[in-house]
C-alpha positions in Angstrom: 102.9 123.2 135.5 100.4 120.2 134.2 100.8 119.9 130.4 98.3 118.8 128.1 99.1 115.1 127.8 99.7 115.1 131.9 96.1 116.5 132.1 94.6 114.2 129.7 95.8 111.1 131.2 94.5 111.8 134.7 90.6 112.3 132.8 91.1 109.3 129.9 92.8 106.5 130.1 92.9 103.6 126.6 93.2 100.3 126.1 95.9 98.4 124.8 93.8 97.6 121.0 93.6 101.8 120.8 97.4 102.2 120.5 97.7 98.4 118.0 95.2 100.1 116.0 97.2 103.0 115.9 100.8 101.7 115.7 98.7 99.8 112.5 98.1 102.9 110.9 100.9 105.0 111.3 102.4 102.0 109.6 100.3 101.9 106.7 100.4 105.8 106.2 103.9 105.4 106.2 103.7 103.1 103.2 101.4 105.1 101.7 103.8 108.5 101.8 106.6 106.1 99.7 103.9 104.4 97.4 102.5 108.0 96.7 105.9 109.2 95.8 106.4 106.5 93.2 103.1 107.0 91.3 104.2 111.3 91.5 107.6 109.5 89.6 106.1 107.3 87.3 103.8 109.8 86.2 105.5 112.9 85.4 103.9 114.8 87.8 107.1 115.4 90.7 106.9 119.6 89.4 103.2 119.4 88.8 103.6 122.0 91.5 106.7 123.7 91.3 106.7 125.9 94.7 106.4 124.4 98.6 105.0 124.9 100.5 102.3 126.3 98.3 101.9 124.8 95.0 102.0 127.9 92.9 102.6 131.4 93.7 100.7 132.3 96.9 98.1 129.2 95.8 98.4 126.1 98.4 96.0 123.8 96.0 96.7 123.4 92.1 94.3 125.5 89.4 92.1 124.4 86.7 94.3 125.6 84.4 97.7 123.6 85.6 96.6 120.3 84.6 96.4 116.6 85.6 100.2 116.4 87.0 99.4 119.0 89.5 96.7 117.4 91.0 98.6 114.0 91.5 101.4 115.8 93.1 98.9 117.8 95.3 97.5 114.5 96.5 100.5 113.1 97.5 100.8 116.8 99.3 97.6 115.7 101.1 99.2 112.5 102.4 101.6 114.2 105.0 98.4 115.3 106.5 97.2 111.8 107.2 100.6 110.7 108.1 100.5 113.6 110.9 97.3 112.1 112.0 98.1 108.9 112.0 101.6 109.8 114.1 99.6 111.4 116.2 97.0 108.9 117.3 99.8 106.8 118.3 101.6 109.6 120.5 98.1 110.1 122.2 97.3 106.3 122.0 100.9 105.6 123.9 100.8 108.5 126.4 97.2 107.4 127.7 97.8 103.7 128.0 96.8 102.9 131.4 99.6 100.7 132.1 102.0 103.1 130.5 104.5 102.8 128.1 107.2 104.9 128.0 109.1 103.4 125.2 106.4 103.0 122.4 105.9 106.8 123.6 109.8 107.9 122.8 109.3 105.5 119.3 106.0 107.3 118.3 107.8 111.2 118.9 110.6 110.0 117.2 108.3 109.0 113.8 107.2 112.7 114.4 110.4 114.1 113.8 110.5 112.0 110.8 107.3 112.8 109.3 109.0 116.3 110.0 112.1 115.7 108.6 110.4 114.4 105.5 108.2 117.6 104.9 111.5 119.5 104.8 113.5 117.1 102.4 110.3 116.7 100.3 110.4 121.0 99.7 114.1 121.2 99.2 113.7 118.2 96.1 111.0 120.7 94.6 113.0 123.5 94.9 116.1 121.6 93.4 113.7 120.6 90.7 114.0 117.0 91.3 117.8 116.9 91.7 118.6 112.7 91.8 120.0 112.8 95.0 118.1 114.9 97.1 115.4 113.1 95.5 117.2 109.7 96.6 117.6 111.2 100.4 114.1 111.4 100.2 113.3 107.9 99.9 115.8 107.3 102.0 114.4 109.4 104.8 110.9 107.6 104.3 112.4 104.4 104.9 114.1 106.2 107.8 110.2 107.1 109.0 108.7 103.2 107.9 111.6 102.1 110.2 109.9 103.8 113.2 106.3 102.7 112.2 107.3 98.7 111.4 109.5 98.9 114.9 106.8 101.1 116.8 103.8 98.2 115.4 106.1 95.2 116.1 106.5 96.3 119.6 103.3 97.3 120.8 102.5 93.4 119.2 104.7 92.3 121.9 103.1 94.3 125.0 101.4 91.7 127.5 102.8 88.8 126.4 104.4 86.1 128.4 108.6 86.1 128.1 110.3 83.0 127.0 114.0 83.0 126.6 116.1 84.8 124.9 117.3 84.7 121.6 120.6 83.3 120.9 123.9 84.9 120.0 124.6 83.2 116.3 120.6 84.3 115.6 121.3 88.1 116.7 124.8 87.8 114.6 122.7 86.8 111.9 119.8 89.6 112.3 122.3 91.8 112.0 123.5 90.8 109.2 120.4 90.5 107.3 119.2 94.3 108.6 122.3 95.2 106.9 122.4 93.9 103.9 118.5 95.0 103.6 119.5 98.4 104.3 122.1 98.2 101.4 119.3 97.0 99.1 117.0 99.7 99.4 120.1 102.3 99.1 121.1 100.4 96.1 117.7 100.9 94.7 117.9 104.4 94.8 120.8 104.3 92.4 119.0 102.0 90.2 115.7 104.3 90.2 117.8 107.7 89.9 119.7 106.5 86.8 116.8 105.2 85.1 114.1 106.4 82.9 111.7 107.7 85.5 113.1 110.9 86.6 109.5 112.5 88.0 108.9 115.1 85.3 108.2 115.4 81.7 110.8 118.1 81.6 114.6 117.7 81.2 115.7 116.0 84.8 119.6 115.3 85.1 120.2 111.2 86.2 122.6 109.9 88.3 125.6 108.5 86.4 125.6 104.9 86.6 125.1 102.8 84.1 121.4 101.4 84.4 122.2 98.0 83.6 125.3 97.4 85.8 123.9 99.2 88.9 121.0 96.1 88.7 122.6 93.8 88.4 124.5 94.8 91.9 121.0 95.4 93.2 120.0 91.9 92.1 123.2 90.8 93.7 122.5 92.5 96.7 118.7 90.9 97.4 120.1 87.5 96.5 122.8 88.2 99.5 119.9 89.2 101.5 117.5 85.9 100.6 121.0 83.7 101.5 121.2 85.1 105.1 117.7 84.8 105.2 117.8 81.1 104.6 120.4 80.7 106.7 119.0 82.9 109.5 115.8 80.7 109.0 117.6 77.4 109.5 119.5 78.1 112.3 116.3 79.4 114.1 114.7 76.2 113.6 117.3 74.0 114.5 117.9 76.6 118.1 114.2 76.4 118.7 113.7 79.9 118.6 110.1 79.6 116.6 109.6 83.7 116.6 112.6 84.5 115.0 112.0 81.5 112.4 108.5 82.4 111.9 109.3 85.9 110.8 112.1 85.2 108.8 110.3 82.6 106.4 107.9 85.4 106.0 110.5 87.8 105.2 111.9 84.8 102.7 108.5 85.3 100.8 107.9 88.6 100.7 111.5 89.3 99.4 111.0 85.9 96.7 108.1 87.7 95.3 109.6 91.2 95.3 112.6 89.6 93.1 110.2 88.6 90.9 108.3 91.9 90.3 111.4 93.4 90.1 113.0 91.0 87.5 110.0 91.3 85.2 109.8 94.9 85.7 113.6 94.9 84.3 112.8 93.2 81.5 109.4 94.7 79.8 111.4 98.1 80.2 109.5 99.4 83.5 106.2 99.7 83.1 104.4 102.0 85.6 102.5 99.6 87.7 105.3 96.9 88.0 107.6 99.9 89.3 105.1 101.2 91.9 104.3 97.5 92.9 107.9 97.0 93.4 107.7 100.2 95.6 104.9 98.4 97.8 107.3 95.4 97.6 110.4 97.4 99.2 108.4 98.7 102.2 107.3 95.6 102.8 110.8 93.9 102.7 111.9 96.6 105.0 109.5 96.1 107.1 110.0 92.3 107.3 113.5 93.0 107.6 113.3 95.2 110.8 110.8 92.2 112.7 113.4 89.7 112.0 115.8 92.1 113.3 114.3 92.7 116.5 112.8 89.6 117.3 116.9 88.2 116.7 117.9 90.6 119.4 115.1 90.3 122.0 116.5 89.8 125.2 113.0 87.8 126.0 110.9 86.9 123.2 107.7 86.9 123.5 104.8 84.4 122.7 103.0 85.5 119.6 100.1 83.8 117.0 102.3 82.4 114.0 99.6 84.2 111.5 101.5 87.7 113.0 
C-alpha cells in the first residue's frame, strides 16, 4: 500500500532552499517554546491556567474573568501549535527533496517526538502545580527538542557541498568535551532557576533546596570551564587547519562571552525580568553553538561553508 508521503513525492518534488527554510524555522520555533516558557516564569503566570489540556474546566481558551496570567500562559499554549507546523514543514520539506535525504528525514521525526514529548511533560508540570523538577525536566526536554532543530539546520547547511578532509582526532576529543561541559551548564541552570525567586506563580511554589548563591557560583564555574575548552578547541583548530571547526567555535566563544555577561548582571541587580528571559535567549543560543561545534569536530568530511554561517 502507497502511503501519503510515498504518493506525494511521485506528484511534488522541492528544492533544497524549501527544507533550509524549514530546518530555519523549526529552529527558531524551538527557541521560541523555551523563551515563552521563561516570560510564563517571570511573570507569574505558570497556573494562569490550572488544567491541561484545557485551560479551565471543559474551557480550552482562558475567560474574561481569569485575568492577565491566563492569557500569557495560553499563549505560550498556542506556541506548540507553531512548533507542530514548523516540525512538520521540515518532515514534508525532507521527504520530498528530489535528491532525497534520508537522514535529515529520521532528524526531523525525531524533533516530532520531542515536540510530543514536550506537550506531555508541559501537562504533567501543571498538574504538579509547578513542582521544581518536573518543571526542570521540562527545560530540559526543550533543550532535548532545540538539539534536534540546531543539528537538523546545521546539517541540511551542509547538503551539496564539496568534502574536504576530515577533522582530526585531538579536535573531535575536544568537541566532546566542550558538548559536555555545555550540557552540564544548562543542567546546572536549572538548579540555579529552580532555587531562585522565580517559581512561575504568585502562589506558594516549593524551591529546590540549594542554596541560591552557591549553586551560581558552580554555574559560573561551569561556563568559565566551557569558555576554557572553547579557547582551546579554537586554537588547536587554527593551528590543524581545520577553518570550520575554528570558525564555529570563535562564534560559540562570543555568544557564550556575552551570555556570561547578561547572566552576571542579572545576578547582581537581583534578577530582573528581561535580563532573566534574555539570558534564556542566551542559553539556546549557547546550546545551539555548542552542538555546531560539536558536529563539525566529528565530521568525517567537512564540508566547505561561507564563514558568515
Amino acid at each position: 500500500m502507497t502511503t501519503p508521503f510515498a504518493w506525494l513525492a511521485q506528484r511534488i518534488r522541492l528544492e533544497r532552499r524549501s527544507l533550509k527554510a524549514a530546518s530555519l524555522s523549526a529552529m527558531i520555533a524551538a527557541i521560541l517554546i523555551i523563551v515563552g516558557g521563561g516570560v510564563v516564569r517571570v511573570t507569574g503566570s505558570g497556573l494562569g491556567c490550572p488544567d491541561w489540556p484545557t485551560c479551565t474546566g471543559g474551557s480550552i481558551a482562558p475567560t474574561a474573568e481569569m485575568g492577565i496570567h491566563a492569557t500569557i500562559e495560553f499563549v505560550n499554549r498556542l506556541l506548540t501549535f507553531v512548533l507542530c507546523a514548523a516540525v512538520g514543514w521540515v518532515i514534508i520539506a525532507a521527504r520530498l527533496q528530489r535528491e532525497p535525504v534520508p537522514g535529515i528525514t529520521r532528524w526531523a521525526w525525531f524533533q516530532f517526538w520531542l515536540v510530543v514529548l514536550n506537550a506531555v511533560i508541559g501537562g504533567i508540570t501543571v498538574w504538579v502545580k509547578l513542582n521544581p523538577y518536573v518543571v526542570a525536566a521540562h527545560f530540559l526536554a526543550a533543550t532535548l527538542l532545540l538539539t534536534a532543530a540546531a543539528a537538523t539546520w546545521d546539517k541540511v547547511q551542509n547538503l551539496g557541498f564539496a568534502s574536504e578532509a576530515a577533522s582530526t582526532d585531538s579536535l573531535k576529543s575536544m568537541g566532546t568535551w566542550l558538548v559536555a561541559i555545555s550540557a552540564l551548564l544548562v543542567i546546572i541552570g536549572t538548579g540555579v532557576t529552580g532555587s531562585g525567586p522565580h517559581a512561575g506563580d504568585s502562589a506558594e511554589v516549593p524551591r529546590m533546596g540549594f542554596d541560591w548563591l552557591q549553586i551560581t557560583i558552580v554555574h559560573a564555574a561551569a561556563a568559565v570551564g566551557a569558555l576554557v575548552v572553547a579557547l582551546v578547541l579554537w586554537h588547536q583548530a587554527r593551528q590543524q587547519q581545520v577553518p570550520v571547526v575554528a570558525h564555529k567555535a570563535k562564534l560559540f566563544i562570543w555568544v557564550l562571552a556575552g551570555q556570561g555577561l547578561i547572566g552576571v548582571v542579572q545576578a547582581v541587580t537581583s534578577l530582573p525580568e528581561l535580563l532573566v528571559v534574555a539570558h534564556l535567549v542566551g542559553s539556546a543560543l549557547v546550546w545551539i553553538g555548542a552542538v555546531r561545534v560539536g558536529l563539525a569536530s566529528h565530521a568525517t568530511a567537512r564540508g566547505i561553508q561561507p564563514q558568515n554561517s
